[in-house]
Structure formats: structure tokens, C-alpha cells
C-alpha positions as CSV (number, residue, x, y, z in Angstrom):
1,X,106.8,98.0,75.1
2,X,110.2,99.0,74.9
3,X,112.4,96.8,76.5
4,X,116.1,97.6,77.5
5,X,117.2,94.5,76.5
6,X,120.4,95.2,79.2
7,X,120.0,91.9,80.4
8,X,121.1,91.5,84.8
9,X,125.0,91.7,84.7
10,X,128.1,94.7,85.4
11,X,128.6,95.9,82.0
12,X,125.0,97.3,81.0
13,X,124.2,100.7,80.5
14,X,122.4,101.2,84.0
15,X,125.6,99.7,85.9
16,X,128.1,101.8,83.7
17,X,126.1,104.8,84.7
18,X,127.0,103.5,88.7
19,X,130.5,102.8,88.0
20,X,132.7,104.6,90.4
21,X,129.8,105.6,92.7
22,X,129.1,102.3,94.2
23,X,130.9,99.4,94.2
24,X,130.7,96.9,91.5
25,X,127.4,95.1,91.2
26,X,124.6,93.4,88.4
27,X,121.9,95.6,87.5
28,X,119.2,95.5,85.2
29,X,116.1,97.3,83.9
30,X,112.8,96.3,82.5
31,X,111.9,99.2,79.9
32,X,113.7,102.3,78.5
33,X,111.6,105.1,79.7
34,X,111.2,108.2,77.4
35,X,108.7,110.5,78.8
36,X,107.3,110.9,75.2
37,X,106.9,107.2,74.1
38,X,103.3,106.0,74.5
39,X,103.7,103.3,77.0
40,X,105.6,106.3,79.9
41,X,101.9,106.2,80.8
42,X,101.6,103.0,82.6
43,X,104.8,104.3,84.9
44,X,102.9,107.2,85.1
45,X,99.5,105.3,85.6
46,X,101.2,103.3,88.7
47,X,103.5,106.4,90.5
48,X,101.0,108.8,90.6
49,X,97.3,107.6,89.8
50,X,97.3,104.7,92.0
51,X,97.0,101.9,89.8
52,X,99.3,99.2,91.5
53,X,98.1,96.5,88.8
54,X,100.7,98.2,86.7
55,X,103.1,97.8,88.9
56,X,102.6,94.2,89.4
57,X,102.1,93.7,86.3
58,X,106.0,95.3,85.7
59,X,107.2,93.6,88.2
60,X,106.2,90.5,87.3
61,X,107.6,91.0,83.7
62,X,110.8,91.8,85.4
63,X,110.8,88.9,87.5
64,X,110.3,86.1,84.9
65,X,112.7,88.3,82.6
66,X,115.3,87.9,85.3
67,X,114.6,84.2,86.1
68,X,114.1,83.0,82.4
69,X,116.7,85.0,80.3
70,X,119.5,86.6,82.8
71,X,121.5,83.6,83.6
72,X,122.1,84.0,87.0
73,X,122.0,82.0,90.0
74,X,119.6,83.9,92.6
75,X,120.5,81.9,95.6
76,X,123.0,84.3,97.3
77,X,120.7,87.0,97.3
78,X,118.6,86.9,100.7
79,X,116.5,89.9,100.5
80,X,115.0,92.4,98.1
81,X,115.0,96.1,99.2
82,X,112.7,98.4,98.0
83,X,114.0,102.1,98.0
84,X,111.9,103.9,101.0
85,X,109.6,106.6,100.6
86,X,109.3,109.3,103.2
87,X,106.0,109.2,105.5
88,X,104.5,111.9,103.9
89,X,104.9,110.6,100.6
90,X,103.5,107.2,101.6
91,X,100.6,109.0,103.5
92,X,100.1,111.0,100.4
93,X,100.0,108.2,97.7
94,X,99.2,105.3,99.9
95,X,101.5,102.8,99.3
96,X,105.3,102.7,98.1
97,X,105.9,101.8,94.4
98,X,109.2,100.1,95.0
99,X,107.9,98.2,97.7
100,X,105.2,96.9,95.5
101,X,107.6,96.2,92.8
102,X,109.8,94.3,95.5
103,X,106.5,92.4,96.1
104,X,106.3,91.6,92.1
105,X,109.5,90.6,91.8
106,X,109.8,88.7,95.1
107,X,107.0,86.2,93.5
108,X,108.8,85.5,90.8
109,X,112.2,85.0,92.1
110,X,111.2,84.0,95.7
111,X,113.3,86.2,97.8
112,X,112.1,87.7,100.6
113,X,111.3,91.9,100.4
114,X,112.5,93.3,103.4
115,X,111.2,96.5,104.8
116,X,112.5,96.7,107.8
117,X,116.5,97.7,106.6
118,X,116.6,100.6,104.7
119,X,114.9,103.9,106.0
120,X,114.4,107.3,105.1
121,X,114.9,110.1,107.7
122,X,112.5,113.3,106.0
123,X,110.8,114.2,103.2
124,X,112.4,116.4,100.7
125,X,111.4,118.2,97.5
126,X,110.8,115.7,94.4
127,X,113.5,115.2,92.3
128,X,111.5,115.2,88.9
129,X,112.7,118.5,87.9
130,X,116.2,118.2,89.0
131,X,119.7,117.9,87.3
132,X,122.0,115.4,88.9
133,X,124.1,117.8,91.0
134,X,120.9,119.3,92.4
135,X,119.3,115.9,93.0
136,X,122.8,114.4,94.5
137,X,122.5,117.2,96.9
138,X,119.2,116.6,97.8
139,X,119.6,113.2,99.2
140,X,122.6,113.8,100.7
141,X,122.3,111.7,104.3
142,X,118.5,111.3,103.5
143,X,118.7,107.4,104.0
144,X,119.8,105.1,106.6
145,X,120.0,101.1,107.4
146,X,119.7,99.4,110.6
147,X,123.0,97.6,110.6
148,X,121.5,94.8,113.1
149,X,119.4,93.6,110.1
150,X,122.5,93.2,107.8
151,X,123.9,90.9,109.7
152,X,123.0,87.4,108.2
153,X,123.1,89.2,104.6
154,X,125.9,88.5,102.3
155,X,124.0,89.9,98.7
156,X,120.7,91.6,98.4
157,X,118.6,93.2,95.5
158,X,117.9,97.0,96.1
159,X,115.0,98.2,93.7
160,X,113.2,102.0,92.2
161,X,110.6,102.3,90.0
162,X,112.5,104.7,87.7
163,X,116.6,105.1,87.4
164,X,117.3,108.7,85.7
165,X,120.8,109.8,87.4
166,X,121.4,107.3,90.0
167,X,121.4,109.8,92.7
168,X,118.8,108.2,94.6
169,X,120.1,104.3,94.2
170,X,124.1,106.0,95.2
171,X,122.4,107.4,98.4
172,X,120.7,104.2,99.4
173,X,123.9,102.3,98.8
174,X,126.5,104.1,100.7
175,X,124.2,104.0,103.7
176,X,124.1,99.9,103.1
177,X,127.5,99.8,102.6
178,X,128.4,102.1,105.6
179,X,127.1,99.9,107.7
180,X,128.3,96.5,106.1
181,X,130.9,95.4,103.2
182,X,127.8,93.8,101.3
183,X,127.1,93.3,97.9
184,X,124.1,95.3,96.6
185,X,122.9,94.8,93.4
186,X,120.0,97.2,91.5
187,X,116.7,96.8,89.6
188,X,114.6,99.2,88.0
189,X,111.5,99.5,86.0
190,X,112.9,102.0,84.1
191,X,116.1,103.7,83.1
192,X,116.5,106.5,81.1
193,X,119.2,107.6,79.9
194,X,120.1,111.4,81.7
């Protein structure tokens, strides 16, 4: 598989890619996903064909990555976030891939995913075929946190399936962080590079 080898710090190549659009934070990425390479068909296998063994299985590779090699003391973090999907999309495909990634990752790490902070309001046009101003515009004001369930949280870990621009993680951020200074770190499948 091809494995980013980023490690879970500030200074990778997924977190330089964030600089300047959300405040300083770790993040890290399982595989480098090029839509050509043989093994973009397991993300493809769990997104859109419904295999959520993959995405366990991912998740879990990400997880003991993250506990065995990254260095890093976990116990700050109090709660995983997986990025919401609208209710269409969920109805659609029948489960959220982050969330189930969360769950993964969650097993391995135990910290707690949380569903019940981060929301999204309505269901826009998929951002697969977008460039990065089109996509930033497309989720401008698309997400929002309940700020009563921030409350006891000082860190959390916010996770996506795939990382291409950022637009999507920025968006979920700055609704986080407009309702609390907290720190919000990200993980990701995959991150290509845009």
C-alpha cells in the first residue's frame, strides 16, 4: 500500500497544506491516494460500494500506526469527530465513512467518537470534480457545532476519509473553533496532494 509515511505532528505535508487556514494542529494520513495507483480501489471499494470492512480495516491500520510509531501522548484528546454527511447522503449510502473510520480508530486509541458535536445543515453538490475555490465556496457555512457539547473538551481528533484541498476539514474547523478556542487536530485516510 502506499503509505504517507507523514507520521502525526505540525510539519507534515497534510498540516502544511492547513497552515494559515486553521490554527496550528497534528495531522496525519494513512496512504497517499493517487486515483491511478492500484490500491485507490479499496477507498473506492468503501466510499461508494459499501464495503465498510475496508474501512475498518484502514482505520485500524491508522490507529495502531498512530499508537505504535507517532510518539504522542493521546490523553488530552477526549473525543474523535467524524466529519458529517448530510441526510441525504447518509440515506443514500447508508452509513457515514468518517464515522466508521472514527469507530476504527476509536478502537485502537480508545477515545470516544462523538456524533453528537459537529453537524451539517444541507446537502450540496459533491465536491469530486471541483477545484479548491469552487469547493471552498461550496461549504461555505455548510457545518455547525453545538457549543454545549464543547464544553468539557480541551483537544479532539476531527477525521475524513480523503483530504484533497482541505476545504472540507477548514469548514468543519472554523465552525469548532467559532464556538470554542479548542485545539483540533486532523486525520485522514488519504491525502493527495492537489
Amino acid at each position: 500500500m502506499p503509505l504517507s509515511c507523514m507520521g502525526y505532528n505540525s510539519k507534515n505535508v497534510l498540516a502544511k497544506s492547513l497552515w494559515g487556514r486553521i490554527p496550528e494542529c497534528k495531522c496525519g494520513s494513512l496512504l497517499t491516494y493517487k486515483s491511478t495507483s492500484k490500491y485507490s480501489n479499496l477507498i473506492k471499494q468503501f466510499k461508494y460500494k459499501n464495503n465498510k470492512k475496508v474501512g475498518y480495516f484502514l482505520a485500524r491500520q491508522l490507529g495502531l500506526e498512530l499508537r505504535n510509531f507517532s510518539m504522542t501522548n493521546f490523553s488530552k484528546v477526549k473525543a474523535i469527530l467524524p466529519v458529517p454527511l448530510s441526510r441525504a447522503k447518509r440515506l443514500f449510502r447508508g452509513y457515514n465513512q468518517s464515522e466508521i473510520l472514527a469507530q476504527g480508530v476509536s478502537r485502537v486509541l480508545n477515545i470516544p467518537v462523538r456524533t453528537d458535536i459537529l453537524y451539517r445543515r444541507i446537502s450540496r453538490v459533491s465536491q469530486t470534480k471541483k477545484g479548491r475555490f469552487d469547493r471552498w465556496l461550496n461549504l461555505e457555512n455548510i457545518y455547525y457545532a453545538d457549543k454545549s457539547k464543547l464544553e468539557d473538551l480541551e483537544e479532539i481528533i476531527l477525521i475524513d476519509d480523503i483530504i484533497t484541498t482541505g476545504s472540507t476539514v477548514v469548514a468543519c474547523v472554523e465552525s469548532i473553533t467559532r464556538c470554542k478556542n479548542i485545539k483540533v487536530n486532523v486525520l485522514s485516510i488519504a491525502y493527495t496532494q492537489y
